[in-house]
C-alpha positions as CSV (number, residue, x, y, z in Angstrom):
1,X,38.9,32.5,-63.2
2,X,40.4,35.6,-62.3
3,X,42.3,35.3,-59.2
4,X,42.9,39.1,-58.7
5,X,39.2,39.7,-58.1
6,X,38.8,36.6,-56.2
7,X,41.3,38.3,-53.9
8,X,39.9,41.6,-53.9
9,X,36.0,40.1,-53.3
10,X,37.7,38.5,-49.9
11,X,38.2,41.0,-47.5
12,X,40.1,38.5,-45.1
13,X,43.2,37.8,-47.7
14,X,44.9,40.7,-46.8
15,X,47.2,40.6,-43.6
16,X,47.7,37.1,-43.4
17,X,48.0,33.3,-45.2
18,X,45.1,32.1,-44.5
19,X,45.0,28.0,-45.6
20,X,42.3,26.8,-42.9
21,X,39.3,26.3,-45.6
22,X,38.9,22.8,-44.1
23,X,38.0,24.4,-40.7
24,X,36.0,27.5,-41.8
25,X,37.2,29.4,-44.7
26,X,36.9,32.7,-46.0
27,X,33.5,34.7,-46.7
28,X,33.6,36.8,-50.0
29,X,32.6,40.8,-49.4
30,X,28.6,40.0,-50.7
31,X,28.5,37.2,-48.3
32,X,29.7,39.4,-45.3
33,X,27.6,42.4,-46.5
34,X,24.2,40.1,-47.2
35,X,24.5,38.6,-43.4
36,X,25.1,42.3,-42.0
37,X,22.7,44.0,-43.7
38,X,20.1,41.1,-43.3
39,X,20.8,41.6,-39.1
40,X,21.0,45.2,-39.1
41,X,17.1,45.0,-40.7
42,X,15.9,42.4,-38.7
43,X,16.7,44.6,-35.6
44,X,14.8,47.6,-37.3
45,X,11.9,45.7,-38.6
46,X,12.2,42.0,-36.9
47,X,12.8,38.6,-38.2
48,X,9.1,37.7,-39.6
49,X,8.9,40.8,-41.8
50,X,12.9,40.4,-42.7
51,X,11.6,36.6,-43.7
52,X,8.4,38.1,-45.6
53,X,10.3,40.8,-47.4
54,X,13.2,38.6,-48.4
55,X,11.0,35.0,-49.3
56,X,12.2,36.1,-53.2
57,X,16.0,35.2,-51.5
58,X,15.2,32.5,-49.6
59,X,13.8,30.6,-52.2
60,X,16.6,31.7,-54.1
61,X,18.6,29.3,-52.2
62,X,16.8,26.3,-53.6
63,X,17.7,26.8,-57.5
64,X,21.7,28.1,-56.8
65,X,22.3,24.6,-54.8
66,X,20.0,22.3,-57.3
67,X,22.8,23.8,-59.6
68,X,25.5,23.6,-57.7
69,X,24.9,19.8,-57.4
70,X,23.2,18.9,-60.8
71,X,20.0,17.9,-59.0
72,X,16.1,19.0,-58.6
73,X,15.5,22.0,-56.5
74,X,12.8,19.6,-54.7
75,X,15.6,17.8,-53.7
76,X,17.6,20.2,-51.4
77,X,16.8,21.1,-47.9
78,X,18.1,23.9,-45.9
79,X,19.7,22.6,-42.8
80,X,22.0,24.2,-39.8
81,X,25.1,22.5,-40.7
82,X,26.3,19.3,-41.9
83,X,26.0,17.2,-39.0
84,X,22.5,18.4,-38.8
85,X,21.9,17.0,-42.2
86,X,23.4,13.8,-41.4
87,X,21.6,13.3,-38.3
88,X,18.6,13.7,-40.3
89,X,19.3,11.4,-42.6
90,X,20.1,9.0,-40.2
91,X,17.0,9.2,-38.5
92,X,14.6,8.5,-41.8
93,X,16.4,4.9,-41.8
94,X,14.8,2.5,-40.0
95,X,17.1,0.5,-38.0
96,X,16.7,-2.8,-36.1
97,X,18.4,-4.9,-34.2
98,X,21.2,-6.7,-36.3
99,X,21.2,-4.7,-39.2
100,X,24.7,-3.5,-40.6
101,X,26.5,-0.1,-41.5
102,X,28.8,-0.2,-43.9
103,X,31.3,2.6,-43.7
104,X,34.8,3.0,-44.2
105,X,37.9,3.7,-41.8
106,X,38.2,7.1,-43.0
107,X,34.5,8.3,-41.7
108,X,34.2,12.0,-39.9
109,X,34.5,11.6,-36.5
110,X,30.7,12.1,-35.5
111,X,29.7,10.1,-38.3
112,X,31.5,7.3,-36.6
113,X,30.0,8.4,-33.0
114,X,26.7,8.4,-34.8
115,X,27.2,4.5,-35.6
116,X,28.5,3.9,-31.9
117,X,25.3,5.6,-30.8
118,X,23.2,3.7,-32.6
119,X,24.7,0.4,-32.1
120,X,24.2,0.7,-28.3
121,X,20.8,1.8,-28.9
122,X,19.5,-0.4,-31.6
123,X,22.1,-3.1,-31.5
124,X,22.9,-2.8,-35.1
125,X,26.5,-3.7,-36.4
126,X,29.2,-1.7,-38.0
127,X,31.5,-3.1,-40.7
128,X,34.2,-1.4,-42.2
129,X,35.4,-1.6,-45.5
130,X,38.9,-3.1,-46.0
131,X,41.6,0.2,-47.2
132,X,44.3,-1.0,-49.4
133,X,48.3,0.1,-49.0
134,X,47.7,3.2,-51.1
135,X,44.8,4.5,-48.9
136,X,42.3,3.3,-51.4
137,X,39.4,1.5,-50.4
138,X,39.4,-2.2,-51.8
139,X,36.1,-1.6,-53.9
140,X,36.3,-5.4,-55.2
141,X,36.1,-6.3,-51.7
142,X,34.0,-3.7,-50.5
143,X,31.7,-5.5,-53.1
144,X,32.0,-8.6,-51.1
145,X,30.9,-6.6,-48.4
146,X,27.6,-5.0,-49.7
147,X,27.0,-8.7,-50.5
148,X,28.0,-10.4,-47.6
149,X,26.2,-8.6,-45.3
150,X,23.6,-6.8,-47.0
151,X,23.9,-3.5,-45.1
152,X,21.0,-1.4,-44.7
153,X,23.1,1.8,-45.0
154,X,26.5,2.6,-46.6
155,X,28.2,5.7,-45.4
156,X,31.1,7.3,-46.4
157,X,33.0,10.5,-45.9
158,X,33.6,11.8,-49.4
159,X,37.0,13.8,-47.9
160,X,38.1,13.0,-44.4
161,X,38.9,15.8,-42.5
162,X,41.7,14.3,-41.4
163,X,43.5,13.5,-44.2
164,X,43.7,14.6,-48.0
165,X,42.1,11.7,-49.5
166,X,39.2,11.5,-51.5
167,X,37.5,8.7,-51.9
168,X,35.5,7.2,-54.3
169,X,32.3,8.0,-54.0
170,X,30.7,7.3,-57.7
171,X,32.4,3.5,-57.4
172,X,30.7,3.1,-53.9
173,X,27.7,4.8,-55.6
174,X,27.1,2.2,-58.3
175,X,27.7,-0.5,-55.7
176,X,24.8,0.2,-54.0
177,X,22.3,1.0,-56.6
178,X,23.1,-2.3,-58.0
179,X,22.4,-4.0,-54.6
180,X,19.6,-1.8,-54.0
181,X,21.2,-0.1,-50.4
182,X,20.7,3.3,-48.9
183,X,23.6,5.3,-49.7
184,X,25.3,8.2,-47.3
185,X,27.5,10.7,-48.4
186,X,29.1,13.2,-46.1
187,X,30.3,16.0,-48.4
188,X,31.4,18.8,-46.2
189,X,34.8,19.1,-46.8
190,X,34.5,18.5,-50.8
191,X,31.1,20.7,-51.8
192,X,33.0,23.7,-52.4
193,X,36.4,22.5,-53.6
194,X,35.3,19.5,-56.1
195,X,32.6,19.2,-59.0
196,X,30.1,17.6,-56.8
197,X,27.6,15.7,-59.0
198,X,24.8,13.9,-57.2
199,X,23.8,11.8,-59.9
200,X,27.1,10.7,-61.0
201,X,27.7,9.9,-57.4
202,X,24.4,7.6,-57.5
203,X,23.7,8.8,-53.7
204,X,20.4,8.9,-51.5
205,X,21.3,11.4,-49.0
206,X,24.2,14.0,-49.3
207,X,25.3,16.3,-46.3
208,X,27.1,19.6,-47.1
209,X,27.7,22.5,-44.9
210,X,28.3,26.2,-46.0
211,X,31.4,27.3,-43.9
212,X,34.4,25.4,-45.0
213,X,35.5,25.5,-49.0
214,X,32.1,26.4,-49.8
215,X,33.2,29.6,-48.1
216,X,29.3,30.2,-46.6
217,X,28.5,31.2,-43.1
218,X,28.8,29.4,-39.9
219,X,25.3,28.0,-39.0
220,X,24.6,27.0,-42.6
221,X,24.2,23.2,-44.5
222,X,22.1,21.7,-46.7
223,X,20.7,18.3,-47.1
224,X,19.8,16.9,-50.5
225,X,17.3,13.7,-50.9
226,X,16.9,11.9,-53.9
227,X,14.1,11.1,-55.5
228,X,14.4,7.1,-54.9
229,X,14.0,8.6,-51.1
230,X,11.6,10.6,-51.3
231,X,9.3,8.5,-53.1
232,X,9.9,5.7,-50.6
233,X,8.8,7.9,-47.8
234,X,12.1,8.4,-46.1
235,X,11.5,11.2,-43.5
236,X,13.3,12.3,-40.1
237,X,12.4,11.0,-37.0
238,X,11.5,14.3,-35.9
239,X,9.3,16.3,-38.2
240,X,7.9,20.2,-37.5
241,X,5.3,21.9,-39.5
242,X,7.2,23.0,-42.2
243,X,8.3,19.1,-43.2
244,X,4.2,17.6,-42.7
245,X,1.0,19.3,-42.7
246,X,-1.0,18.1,-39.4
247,X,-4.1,16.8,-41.2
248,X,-6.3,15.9,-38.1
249,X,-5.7,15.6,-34.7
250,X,-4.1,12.3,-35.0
251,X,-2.4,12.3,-38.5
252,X,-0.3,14.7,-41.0
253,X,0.6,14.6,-44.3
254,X,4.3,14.8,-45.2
255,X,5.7,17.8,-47.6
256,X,6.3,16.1,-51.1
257,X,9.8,17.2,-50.9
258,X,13.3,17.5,-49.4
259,X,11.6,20.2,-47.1
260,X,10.0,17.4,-45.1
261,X,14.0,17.1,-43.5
262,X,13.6,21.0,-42.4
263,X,13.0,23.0,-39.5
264,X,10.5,25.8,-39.2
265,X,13.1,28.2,-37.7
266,X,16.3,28.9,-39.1
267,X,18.2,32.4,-39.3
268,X,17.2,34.4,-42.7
269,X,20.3,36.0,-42.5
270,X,22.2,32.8,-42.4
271,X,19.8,31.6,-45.3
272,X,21.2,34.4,-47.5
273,X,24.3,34.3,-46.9
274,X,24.4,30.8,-47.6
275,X,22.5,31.5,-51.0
276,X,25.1,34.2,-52.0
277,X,28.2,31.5,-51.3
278,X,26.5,29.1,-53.9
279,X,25.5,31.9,-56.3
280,X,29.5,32.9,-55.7
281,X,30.9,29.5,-56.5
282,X,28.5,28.9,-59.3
283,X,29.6,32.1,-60.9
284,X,32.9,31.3,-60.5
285,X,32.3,27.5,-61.9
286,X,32.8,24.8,-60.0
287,X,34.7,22.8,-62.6
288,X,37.0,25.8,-62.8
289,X,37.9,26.3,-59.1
290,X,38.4,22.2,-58.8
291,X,41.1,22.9,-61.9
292,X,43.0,25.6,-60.3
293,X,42.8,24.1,-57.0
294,X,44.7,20.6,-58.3
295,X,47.1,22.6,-59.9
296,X,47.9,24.9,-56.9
297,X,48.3,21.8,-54.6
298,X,50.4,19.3,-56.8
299,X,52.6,22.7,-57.0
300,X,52.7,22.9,-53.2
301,X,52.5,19.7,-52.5
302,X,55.7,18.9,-54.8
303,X,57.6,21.9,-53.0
304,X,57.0,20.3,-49.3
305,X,58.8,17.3,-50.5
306,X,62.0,18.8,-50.6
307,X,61.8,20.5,-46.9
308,X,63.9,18.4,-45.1
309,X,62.6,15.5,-42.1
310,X,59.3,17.1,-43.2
311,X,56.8,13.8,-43.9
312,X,53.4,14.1,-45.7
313,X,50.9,12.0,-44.3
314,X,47.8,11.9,-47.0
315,X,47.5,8.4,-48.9
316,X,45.7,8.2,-51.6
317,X,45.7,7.9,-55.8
318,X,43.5,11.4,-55.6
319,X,44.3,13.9,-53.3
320,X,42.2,16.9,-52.1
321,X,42.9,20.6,-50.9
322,X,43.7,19.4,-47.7
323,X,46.8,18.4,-46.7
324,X,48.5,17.0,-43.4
325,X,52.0,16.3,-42.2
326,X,54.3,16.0,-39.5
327,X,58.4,16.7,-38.7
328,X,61.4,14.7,-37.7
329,X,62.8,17.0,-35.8
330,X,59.9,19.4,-34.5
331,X,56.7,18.5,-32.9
332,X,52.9,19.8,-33.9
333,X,53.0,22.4,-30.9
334,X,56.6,23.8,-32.6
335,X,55.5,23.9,-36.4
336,X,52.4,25.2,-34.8
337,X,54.2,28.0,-33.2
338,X,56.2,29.0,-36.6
339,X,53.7,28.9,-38.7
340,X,51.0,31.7,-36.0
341,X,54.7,33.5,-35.9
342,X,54.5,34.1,-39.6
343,X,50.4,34.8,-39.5
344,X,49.5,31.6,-41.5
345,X,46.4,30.1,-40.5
346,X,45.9,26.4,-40.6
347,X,44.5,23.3,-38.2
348,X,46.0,20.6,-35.6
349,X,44.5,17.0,-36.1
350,X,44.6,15.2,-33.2
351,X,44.1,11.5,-32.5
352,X,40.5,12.2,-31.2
353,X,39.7,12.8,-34.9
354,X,41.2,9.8,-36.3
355,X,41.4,6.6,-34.2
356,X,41.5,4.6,-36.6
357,X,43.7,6.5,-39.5
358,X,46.6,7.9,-37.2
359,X,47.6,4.5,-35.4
360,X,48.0,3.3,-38.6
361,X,50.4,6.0,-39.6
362,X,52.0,5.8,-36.5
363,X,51.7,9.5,-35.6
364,X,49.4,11.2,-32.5
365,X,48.9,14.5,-34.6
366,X,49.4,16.9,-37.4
367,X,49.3,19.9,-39.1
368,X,46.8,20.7,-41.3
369,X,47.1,23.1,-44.3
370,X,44.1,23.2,-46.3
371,X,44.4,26.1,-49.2
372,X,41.7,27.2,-51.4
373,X,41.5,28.9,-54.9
374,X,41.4,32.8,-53.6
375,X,45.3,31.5,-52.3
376,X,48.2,32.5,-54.6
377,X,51.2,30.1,-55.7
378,X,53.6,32.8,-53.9
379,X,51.6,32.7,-50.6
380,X,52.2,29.0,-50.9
381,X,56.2,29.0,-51.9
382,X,56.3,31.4,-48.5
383,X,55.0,28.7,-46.4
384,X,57.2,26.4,-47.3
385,X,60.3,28.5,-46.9
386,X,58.8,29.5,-42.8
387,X,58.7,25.6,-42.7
388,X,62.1,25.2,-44.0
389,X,64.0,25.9,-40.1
């Protein structure tokens, strides 16, 4: 991996530090030029011939993620981020009164005001999974769980965007295949950063979205199915022409594959773009960028230790590219203010995000620092000296 080029590719490295991938990261040059030079012709020539003219790239799209994830291209659907995937997902389950959710403490936000949602609606129940001292989950008793209660989805967030744990999602995976339960993955903050193997993980569903480390365009996710849903005929509760074929005027035939959890209309540009990040991080190698990223943060994460007062928050026997802390002696709104002083880019966490997680580390907020592999060591020894005041 050539971190030089890497740099050079990424217009956006130059004038400042930029560790926000967690938010929305950093387009390569191809990605910027594909989603300019796919507008600029849609004004000249409009977006159906732009779609015609371009169905080559599209489809494109399909193949580079199937890769990206180790899975069939029939298995990947284009969606408009990942909480549009997720919804989706959702929505194919069948829910009734009484049935359970199992989930975890450390859920995204909306995932968890998903569940809310549908417990007021449906009156199902939510359960979730006990988190050891470490900031593991307790997969012996999550066991007892899945058993107890038989749920008829588990969810969990692979990486919380509130904190720098990753969880384990193959464990949970092999779980519920041997109890025969739906399984949920959000994967937005982890496609991108991590080796991301769908069939090591053993999921159903998998929501990804293209801006954060996957370094895509805003607007952009994808969705994969597997085939354990497909052939069950999981499908969203809303379907458009593109996921069933109306058959007769009172019936419709759903597409074979993941398309069926697709919309008709979606930006070409945005589906290009989105293509060209996936062809970008294949190229690069996944397994490769995951490598230089855990070197990078044990490096920076060992450095931070040694600021005084200043307290990482992430628990957890594996740690991610994100990374969250607070200070004795300055609050979020002054670190916030040095660090936009200095042009590094970077996140606040609020409580909002995180009912559950901050109580329990007693803190209201924190800074959020979430480096990728087109950062340098030095960039990183810099931030820790303008947090040294």
């Amino acid at each position: 991996m050539d971190i030089n080029t890497i740099r050079k590719e990424t217009r956006g490295c130059t004038d400042k530090i930029f560790l926000n991938s967690a938010g929305s990261s950093l387009v390569t040059d191809t990605v910027f030029d594909i989603m300019m030079n796919s507008l600029t012709e849609e004004a000249r020539i409009g977006g159906y011939a732009l779609a015609s003219l371009n169905q080559e790239g599209v489809d494109d799209f399909y193949a580079e993620t199937a890769k990206l994830l180790n899975c069939r291209l029939e298995n990947i659907a284009f969606q408009t981020s990942a909480t549009d995937a997720y919804a989706k997902a959702i929505s194919s389950i069948e829910f009734k009164t009484g049935d359970v959710i199992l989930t975890t403490d450390d859920d995204y936000v909306s995932n968890q005001i998903s569940f809310l949602s549908l417990k007021k609606r449906f009156g199902i129940k939510i359960v979730r999974a006990v988190t050891r001292s470490d900031g593991d989950l307790d997969l012996v008793a999550f066991e007892e769980l899945v058993k107890e209660h038989q749920p008829k989805l588990v969810a969990l967030t692979h990486i919380p965007t509130s904190s720098g744990l990753v969880q384990a999602a193959e464990e949970v995976g092999a779980i519920c295949r041997k109890y025969n339960t739906w399984y949920l993955v959000d994967a937005c903050q982890s496609v991108g950063q991590l080796v991301v193997d769908v069939q090591k993980i053993g999921c159903d569903f998998l929501a990804a979205t293209g801006r954060k480390f996957l370094r895509g365009p805003r607007g952009t996710g994808f969705l994969y199915v597997s085939d354990r849903a497909l052939e069950a005929g999981l499908a969203p509760l809303i379907i458009d022409m593109i996921g069933a074929e109306w058959t007769s005027a009172d019936d419709y035939k759903l597409e074979p594959t993941a398309k069926r959890f697709e919309f008709w209309e979606s930006s070409i540009a945005g589906r290009l773009a989105l293509k060209e990040a996936v062809k970008y991080a294949n190229h690069v190698g996944m397994a490769n960028i995951q490598e230089y990223n855990a070197g990078l943060m044990a490096q920076f994460r060992n450095q931070l230790k040694q600021v005084k007062g200043l307290n990482l928050q992430d628990r957890g026997t594996q740690l991610s590219n994100i990374l969250t802390f607070t200070m004795d002696q300055h609050t979020t709104e002054e670190i916030a203010q040095q660090l936009r002083e200095h042009h590094v880019y970077f996140s606040i966490t609020s409580l909002c995000s995180a009912r559950i997680d901050f109580p329990k580390k007693n803190i209201e907020s924190a800074v959020r620092l979430s480096p990728h592999y087109f950062n340098t060591p030095e960039e990183l020894e810099k931030v820790v000296t303008i947090l040294d005041f």
